[in-house]
FIDO-292136 format. One line per 10 residues: number of its first residue (from 1); their letters; for each residue x, y, z of C-alpha. Coordinates in Angstrom, 3 decimals. Layout:
<sites>
NUM = a = X Y Z ~ ...
</sites>
This chain:
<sites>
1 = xxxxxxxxxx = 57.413 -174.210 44.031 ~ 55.287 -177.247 43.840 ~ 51.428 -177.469 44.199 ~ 52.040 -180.388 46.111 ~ 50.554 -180.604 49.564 ~ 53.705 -180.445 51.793 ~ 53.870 -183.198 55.037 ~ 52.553 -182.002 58.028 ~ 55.573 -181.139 60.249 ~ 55.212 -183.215 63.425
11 = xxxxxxxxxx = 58.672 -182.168 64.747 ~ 62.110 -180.199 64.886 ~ 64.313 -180.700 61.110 ~ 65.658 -183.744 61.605 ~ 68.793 -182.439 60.229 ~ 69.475 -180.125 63.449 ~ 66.661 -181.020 65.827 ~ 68.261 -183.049 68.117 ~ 69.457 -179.697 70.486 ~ 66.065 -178.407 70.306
21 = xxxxxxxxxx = 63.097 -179.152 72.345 ~ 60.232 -177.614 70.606 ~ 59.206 -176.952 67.089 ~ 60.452 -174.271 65.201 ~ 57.643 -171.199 65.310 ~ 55.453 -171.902 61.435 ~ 56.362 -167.914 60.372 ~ 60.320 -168.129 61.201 ~ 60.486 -171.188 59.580 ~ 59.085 -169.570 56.379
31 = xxxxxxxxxx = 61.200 -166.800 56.983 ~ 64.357 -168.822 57.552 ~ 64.069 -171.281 54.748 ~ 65.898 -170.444 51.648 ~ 64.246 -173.427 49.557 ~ 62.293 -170.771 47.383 ~ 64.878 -169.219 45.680 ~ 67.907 -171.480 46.200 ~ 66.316 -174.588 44.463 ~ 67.670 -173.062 41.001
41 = xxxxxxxxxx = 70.964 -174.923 42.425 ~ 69.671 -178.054 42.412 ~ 71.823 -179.213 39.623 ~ 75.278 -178.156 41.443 ~ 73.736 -179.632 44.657 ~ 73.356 -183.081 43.000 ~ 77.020 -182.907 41.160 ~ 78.461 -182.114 44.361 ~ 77.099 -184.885 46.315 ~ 77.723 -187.455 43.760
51 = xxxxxxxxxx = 81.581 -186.287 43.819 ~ 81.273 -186.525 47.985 ~ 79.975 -189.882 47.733 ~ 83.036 -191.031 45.374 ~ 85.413 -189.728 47.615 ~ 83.433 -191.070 50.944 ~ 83.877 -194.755 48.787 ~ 87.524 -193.816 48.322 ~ 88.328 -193.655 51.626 ~ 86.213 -196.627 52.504
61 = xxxxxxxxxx = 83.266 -194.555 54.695 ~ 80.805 -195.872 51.759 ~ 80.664 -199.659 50.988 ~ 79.851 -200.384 47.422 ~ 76.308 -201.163 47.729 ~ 76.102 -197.874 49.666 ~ 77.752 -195.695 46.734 ~ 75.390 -197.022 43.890 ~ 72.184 -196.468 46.299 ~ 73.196 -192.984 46.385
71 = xxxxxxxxxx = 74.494 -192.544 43.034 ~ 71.536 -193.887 41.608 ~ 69.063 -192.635 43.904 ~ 70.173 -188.778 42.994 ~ 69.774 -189.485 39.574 ~ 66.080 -190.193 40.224 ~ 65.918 -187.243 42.370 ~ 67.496 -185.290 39.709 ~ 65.115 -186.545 36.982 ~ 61.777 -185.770 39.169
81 = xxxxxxxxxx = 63.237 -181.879 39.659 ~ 64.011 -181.622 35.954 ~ 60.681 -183.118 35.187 ~ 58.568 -180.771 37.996 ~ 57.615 -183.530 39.882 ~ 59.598 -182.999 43.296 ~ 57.709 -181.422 46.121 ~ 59.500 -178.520 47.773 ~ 58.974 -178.353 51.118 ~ 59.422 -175.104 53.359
91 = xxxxxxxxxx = 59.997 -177.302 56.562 ~ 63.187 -178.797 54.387 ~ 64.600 -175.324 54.715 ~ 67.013 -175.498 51.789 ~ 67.724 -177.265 48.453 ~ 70.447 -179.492 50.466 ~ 68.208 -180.643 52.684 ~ 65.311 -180.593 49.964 ~ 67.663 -183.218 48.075 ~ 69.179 -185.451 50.836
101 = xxxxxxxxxx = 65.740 -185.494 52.255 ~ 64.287 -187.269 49.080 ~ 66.993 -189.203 48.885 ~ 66.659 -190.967 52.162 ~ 62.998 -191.374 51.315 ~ 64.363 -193.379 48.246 ~ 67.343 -195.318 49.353 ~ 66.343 -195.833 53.176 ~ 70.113 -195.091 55.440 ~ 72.539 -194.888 52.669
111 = xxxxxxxxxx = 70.893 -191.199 52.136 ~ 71.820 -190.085 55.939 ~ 75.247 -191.550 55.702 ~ 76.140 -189.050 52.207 ~ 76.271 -186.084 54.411 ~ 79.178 -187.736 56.263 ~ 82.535 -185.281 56.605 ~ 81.030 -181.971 55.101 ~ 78.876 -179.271 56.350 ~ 75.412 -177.538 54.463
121 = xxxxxxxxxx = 78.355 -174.791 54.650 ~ 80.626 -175.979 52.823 ~ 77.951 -177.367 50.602 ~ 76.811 -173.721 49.435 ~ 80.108 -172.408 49.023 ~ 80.542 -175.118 46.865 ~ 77.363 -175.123 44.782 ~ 77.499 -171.077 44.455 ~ 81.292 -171.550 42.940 ~ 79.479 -174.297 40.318
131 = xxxxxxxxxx = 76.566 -172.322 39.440 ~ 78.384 -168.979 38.824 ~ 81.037 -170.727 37.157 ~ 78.637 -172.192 34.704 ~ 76.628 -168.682 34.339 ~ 79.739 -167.388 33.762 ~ 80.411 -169.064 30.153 ~ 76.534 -168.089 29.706 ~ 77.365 -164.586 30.001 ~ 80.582 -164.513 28.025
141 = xxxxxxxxxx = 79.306 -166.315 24.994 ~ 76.075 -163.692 25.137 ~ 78.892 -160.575 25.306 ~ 81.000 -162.142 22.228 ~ 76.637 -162.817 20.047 ~ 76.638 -158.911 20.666 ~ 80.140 -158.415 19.639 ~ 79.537 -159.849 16.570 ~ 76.435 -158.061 16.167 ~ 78.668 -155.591 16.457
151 = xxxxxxxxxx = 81.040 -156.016 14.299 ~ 78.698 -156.981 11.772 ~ 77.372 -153.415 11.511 ~ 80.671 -151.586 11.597 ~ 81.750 -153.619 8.310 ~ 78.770 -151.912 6.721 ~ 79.357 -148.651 8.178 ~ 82.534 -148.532 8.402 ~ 82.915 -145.535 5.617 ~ 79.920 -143.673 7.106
161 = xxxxxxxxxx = 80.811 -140.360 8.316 ~ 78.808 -139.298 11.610 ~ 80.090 -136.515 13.808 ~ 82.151 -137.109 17.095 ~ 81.271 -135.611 20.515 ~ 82.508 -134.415 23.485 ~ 80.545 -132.795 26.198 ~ 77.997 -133.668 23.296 ~ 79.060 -130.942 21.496 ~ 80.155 -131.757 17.792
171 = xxxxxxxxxx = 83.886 -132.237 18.040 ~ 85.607 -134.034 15.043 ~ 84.285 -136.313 11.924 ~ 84.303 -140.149 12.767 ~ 82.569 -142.927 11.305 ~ 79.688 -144.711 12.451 ~ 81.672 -148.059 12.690 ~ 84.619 -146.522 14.582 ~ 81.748 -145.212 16.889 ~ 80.565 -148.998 17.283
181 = xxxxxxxxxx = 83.714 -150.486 17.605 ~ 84.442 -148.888 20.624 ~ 81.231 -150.601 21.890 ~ 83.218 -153.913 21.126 ~ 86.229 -152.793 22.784 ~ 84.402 -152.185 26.426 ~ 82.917 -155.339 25.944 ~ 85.843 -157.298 25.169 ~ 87.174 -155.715 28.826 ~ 83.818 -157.465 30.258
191 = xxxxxxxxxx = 85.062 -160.710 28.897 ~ 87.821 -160.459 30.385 ~ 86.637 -158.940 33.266 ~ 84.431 -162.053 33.781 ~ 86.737 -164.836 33.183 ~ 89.162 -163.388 34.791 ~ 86.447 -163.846 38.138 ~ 85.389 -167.387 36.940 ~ 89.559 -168.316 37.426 ~ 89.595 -166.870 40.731
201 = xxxxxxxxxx = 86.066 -168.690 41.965 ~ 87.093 -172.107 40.881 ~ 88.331 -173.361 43.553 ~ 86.659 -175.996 45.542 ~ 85.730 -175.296 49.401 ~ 83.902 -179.005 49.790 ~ 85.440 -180.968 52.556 ~ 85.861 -177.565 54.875 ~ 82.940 -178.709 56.898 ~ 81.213 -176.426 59.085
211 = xxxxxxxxxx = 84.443 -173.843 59.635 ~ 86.886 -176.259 60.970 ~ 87.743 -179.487 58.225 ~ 86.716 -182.741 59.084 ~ 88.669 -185.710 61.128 ~ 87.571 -188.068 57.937 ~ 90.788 -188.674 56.056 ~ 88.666 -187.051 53.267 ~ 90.942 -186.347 49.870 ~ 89.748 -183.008 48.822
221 = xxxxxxxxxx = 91.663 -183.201 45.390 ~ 89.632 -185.851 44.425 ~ 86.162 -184.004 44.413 ~ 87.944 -181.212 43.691 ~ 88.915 -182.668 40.404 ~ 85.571 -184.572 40.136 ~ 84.088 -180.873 40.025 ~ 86.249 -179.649 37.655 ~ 87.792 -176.871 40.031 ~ 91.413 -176.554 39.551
231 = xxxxxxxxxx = 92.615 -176.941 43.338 ~ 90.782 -176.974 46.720 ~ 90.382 -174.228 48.835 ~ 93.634 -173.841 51.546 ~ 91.640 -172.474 54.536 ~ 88.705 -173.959 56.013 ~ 87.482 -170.877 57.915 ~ 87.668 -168.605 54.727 ~ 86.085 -171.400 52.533 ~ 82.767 -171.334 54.179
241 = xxxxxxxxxx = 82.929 -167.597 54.706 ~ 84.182 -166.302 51.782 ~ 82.170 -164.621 49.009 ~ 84.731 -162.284 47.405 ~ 83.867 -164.064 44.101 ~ 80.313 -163.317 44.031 ~ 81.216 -159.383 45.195 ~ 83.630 -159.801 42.488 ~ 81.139 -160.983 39.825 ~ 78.379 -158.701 40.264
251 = xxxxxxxxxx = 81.599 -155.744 40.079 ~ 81.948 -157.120 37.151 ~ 78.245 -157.211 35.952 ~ 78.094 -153.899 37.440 ~ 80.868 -152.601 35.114 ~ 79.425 -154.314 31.997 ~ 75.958 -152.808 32.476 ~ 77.392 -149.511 33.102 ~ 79.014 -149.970 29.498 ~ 75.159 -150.714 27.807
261 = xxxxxxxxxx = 73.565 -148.094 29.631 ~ 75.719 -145.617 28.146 ~ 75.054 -147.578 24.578 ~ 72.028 -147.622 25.197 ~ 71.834 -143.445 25.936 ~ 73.255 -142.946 22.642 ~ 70.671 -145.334 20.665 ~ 67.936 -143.293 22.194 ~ 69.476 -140.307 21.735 ~ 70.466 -140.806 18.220
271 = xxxxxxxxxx = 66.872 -142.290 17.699 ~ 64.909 -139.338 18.876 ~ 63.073 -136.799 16.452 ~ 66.585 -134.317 17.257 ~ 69.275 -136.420 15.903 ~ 67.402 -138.529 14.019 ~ 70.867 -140.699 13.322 ~ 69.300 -144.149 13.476 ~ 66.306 -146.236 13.479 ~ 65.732 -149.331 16.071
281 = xxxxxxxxxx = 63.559 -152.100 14.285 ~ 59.688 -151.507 15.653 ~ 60.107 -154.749 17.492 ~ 62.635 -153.680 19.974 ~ 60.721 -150.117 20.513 ~ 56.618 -149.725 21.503 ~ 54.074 -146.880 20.941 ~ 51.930 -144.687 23.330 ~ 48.855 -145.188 24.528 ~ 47.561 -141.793 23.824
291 = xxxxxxxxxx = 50.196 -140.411 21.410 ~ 50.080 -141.690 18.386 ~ 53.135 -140.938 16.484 ~ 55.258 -142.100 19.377 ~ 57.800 -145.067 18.732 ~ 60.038 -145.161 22.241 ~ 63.207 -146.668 22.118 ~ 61.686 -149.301 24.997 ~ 64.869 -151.908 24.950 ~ 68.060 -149.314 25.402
301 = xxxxxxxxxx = 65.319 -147.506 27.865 ~ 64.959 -150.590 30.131 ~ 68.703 -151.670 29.638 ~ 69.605 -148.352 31.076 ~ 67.603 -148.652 33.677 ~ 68.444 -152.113 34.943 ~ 72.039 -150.602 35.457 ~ 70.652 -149.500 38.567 ~ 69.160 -152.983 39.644 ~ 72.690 -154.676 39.422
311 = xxxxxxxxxx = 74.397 -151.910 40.982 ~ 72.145 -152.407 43.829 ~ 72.922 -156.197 43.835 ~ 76.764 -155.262 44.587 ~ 76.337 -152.858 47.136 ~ 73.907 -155.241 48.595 ~ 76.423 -157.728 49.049 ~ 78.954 -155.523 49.888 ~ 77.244 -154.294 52.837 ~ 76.056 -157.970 53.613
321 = xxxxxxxxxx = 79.983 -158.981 54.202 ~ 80.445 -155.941 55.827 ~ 81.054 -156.882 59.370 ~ 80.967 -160.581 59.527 ~ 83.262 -162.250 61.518 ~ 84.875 -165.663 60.842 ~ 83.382 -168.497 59.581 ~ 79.756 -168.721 58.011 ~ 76.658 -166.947 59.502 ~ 73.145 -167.013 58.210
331 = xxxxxxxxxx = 73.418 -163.468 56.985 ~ 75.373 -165.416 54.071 ~ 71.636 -166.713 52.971 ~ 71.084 -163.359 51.569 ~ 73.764 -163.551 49.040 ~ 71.672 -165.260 46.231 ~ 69.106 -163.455 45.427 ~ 70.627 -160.370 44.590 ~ 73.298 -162.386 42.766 ~ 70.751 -164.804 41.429
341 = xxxxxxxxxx = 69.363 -161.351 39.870 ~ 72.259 -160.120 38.808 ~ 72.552 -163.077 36.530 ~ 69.213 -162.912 35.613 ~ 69.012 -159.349 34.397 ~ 72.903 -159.564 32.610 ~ 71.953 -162.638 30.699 ~ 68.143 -160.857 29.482 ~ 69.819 -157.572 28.878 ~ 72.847 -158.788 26.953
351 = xxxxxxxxxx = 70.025 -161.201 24.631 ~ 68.055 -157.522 24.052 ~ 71.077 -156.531 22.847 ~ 72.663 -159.487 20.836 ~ 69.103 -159.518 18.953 ~ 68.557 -155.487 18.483 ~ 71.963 -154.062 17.645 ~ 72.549 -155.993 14.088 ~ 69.468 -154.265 12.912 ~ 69.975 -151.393 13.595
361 = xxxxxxxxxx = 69.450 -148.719 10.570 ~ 71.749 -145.690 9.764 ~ 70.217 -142.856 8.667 ~ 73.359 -141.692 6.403 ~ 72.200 -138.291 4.971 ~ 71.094 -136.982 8.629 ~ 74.232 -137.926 10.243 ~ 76.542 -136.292 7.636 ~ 74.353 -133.187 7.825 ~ 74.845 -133.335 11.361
371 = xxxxxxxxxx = 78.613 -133.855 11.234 ~ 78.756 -130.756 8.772 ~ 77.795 -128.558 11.628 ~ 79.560 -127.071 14.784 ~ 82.737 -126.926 12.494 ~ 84.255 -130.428 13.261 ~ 86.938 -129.929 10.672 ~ 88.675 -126.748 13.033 ~ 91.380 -129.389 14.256 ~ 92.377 -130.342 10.769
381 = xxxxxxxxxx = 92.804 -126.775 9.504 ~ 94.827 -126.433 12.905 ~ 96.939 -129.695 12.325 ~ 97.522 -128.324 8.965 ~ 98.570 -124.939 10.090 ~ 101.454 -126.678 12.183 ~ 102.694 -128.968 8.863 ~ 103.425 -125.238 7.458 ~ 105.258 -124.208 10.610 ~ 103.068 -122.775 12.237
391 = xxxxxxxxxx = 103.389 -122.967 16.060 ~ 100.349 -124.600 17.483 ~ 98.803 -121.772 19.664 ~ 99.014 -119.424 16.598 ~ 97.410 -122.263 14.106 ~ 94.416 -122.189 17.187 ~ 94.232 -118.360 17.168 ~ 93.977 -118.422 13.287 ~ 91.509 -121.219 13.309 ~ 89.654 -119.509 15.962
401 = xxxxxxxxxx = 89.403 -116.716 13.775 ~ 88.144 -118.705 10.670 ~ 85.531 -120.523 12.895 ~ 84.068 -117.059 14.103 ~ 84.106 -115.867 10.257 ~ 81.807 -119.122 9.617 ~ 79.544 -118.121 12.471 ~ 78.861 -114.730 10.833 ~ 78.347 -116.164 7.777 ~ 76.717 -119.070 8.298
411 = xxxxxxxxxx = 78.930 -121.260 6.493 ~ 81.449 -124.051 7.357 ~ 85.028 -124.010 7.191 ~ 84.822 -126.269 3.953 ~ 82.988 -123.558 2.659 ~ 84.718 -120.369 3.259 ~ 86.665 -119.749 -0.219 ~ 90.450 -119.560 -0.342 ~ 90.789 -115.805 -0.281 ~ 88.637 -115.341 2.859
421 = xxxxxxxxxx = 90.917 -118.247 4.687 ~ 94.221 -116.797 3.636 ~ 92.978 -113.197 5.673 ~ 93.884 -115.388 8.656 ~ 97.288 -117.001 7.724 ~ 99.033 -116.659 4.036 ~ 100.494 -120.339 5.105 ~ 96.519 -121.540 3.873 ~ 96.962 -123.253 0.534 ~ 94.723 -124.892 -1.884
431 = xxxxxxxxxx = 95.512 -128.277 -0.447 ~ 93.968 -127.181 2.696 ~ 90.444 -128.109 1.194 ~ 91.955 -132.256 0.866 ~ 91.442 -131.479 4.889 ~ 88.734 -129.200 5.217 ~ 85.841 -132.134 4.085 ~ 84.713 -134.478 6.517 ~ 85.990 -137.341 4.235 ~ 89.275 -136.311 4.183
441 = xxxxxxxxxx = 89.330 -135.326 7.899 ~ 88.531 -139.253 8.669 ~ 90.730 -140.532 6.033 ~ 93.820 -138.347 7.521 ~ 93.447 -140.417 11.164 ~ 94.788 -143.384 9.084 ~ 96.742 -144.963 12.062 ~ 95.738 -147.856 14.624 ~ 93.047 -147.078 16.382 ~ 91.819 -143.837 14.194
451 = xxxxxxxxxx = 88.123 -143.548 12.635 ~ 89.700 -143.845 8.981 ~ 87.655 -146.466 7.238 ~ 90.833 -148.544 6.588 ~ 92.066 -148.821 10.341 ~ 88.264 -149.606 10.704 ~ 88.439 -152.491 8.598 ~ 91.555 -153.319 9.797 ~ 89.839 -153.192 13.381 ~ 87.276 -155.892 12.571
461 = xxxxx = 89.667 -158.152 10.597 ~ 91.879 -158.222 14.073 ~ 88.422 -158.892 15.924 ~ 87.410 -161.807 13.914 ~ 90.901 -163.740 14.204
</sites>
């Protein structure tokens, strides 16, 4: 907001106060107005009035000298916003009024006669649709910076042999850029996620009015086009009602944090004293203020806990849609901030990211170590059972068997000489060693969408095309 003394307010908003006989009460006029948090659209709000006023000239409401008043009077209004030089005002209730308010100060009547054949409600719907859509390509180019971030360090790890969980229990071999890749493949399902919602919300509800059209012979293709949307809206009651895409986006922001906050479990996980897998640069992480040897994993820690924040923002405006009837009702003016937050915290949380995860530093020796223990190789001495004919559920008794020798003895499969295998099955071989090391467990899942180092390669080629 501006330190500019605001006007003294002398009467009812002269954009509604003709009904009302008194002036609005000082505190539910603060508590109404919107202007401190809905100014960010100023931008969309400008667009979209310049694209009215064409049409409004179209159809002959605007005479020529009107049209260039306006045109050129929201281009100075535009330039004092951009420059911090407008004065919000409270009493102005919104940025649309904010605008055409300033604009009638400039131009003298030519500003009252832009809001001619449209509604403040379709106005919003209209400026929400423009501002998300732009956020939107914002969000998506941030995603594909940290995909290539990612794919960046699964070239150079692509050979380095970590150990696979489930339940996080060690379960098979896999390499540290298979692990990463399938980072970039839940990502690449946000992309799509949040395109797919920018498609859908670009439509244009300007010219619905209030709830019921307009008896202007408005042409609603025109601004349509003019805005770039790819058709107007079909029904005026759902245009100014509708907010499906904004539910819609933060679903889909809700979706893509719940992908980093399970990244960013394992990068503090592997990064603690206990795994020991990886090392985050020291300035993503920070130190305690009485422990000294402390270096906390601060970014993936705050990432994962700003999944919360959006997922708040969507059932927020879930339950704000809830029960509304037909058309627009001033609950509606608690859509944006959540959703303005939701943008907020996806676009600061994906740059964390996009900056952090390229330097990130494998700690090779610890994760093979690591991937040596809890017998991750027991599936390929299985698998191998069952290329010598061996039925499946006996190859898993014999294995079973092995895997309880290597308890006893402390050693793993790999290491459990030929003779001591072959008590279990005579089918063992000396080949089955090629399968018992964790190299040549990950280079037998050589198929697409296995952890061998070749499919891994073959992975990021396909990801860079």
């Amino acid at each position: 907001m501006s330190n500019k003394k605001e006007p003294a307010n002398t009467g009812t908003n002269s954009a509604w106060g003709g009904r009302f006989s008194e002036q609005t009460d000082a505190f539910v006029e603060a508590f109404t107005a919107s202007v401190q948090f809905d100014q960010r659209m100023y931008k969309q709000d400008i667009a979209g009035s310049r694209a009215h006023a064409k049409m409004l000239h179209k159809i002959k409401v605007l005479d020529n000298d009107d049209l260039n008043a306006i045109l050129d009077g929201l281009d100075a209004v535009e330039q004092e916003i951009s420059e911090g030089k407008f004065n919000w005002s409270i009493q102005r209730e919104d940025v649309h009024m904010n605008i055409e308010a300033r604009l009638t100060e400039l131009i003298g009547d030519a500003g009252k006669r832009l809001h001619t054949g449209r509604s403040r409600n379709d106005q919003v719907a209209t400026d929400i649709r423009l501002y998300l859509r732009e956020q939107v390509d914002f969000i998506v180019n941030e995603i594909k910076r940290l995909q290539h971030g990612i794919l960046e360090v699964a070239e150079r790890e692509a050979a380095s042999i970590m150990p696979g969980f489930t339940h996080l229990q060690v379960a098979q071999p896999v390499t540290f850029g298979h692990h990463v890749m399938a980072w970039y493949e839940m990502l690449s399902r946000d992309a799509s996620r949040f395109i797919d919602c920018q498609q859908r919300m670009n439509v244009s509800p300007l010219g619905a009015a209030a709830l019921a059209g307009t008896s202007y012979p408005i042409d609603r293709e025109f601004t349509a086009a003019e805005l770039g949307f790819s058709a107007p809206t079909q029904n005026s009651l759902d245009s100014v009602s509708d907010r499906d895409f904004a539910i819609e986006f933060c679903a889909s922001a809700a979706i893509l944090l719940m992908h980093m906050s399970r990244m960013s479990e394992e990068l503090v996980i592997w990064s603690s004293a206990q795994f020991d897998f990886i090392e985050l640069p020291d300035r993503f992480c920070t130190g305690s203020s009485i422990m000294p040897q402390k270096k906390n994993p601060d970014v993936p820690e705050l990432v994962r806990g700003k999944t919360g924040r959006v997922n708040g923002n969507l059932v927020s405006l879930l339950t704000l849609m809830k029960s509304q009837p037909l058309a627009y009702n001033k609950d509606n003016q608690e859509d944006k901030e959540p959703l303005f937050d939701t943008v907020d915290t996806v676009l600061g949380c994906l740059r964390a990211f996009a900056d952090m995860v390229p330097a990130i530093i494998c700690k090779h020796e610890n994760m093979y170590k690591a991937a040596k223990q809890g017998f991750s190789t027991a599936t390929d001495l299985a698998d191998y059972l069952v290329r010598q004919n061996l039925p499946f559920r006996d190859a898993h008794e014999v294995v079973g068997k092995a895997v309880a020798m290597g308890v006893a003895t402390g050693k793993d499969l790999s290491e459990l000489t030929l003779e001591e295998l072959q008590q279990f099955s005579d089918k063992i071989q000396p080949d089955v060693f090629d399968v018992l090391t964790l190299e040549g467990s990950v280079e037998s899942r050589n198929h697409v969408g296995g952890t061998a180092p070749e499919q891994v390669r073959k992975a990021i080629a396909k990801a860079r095309i």
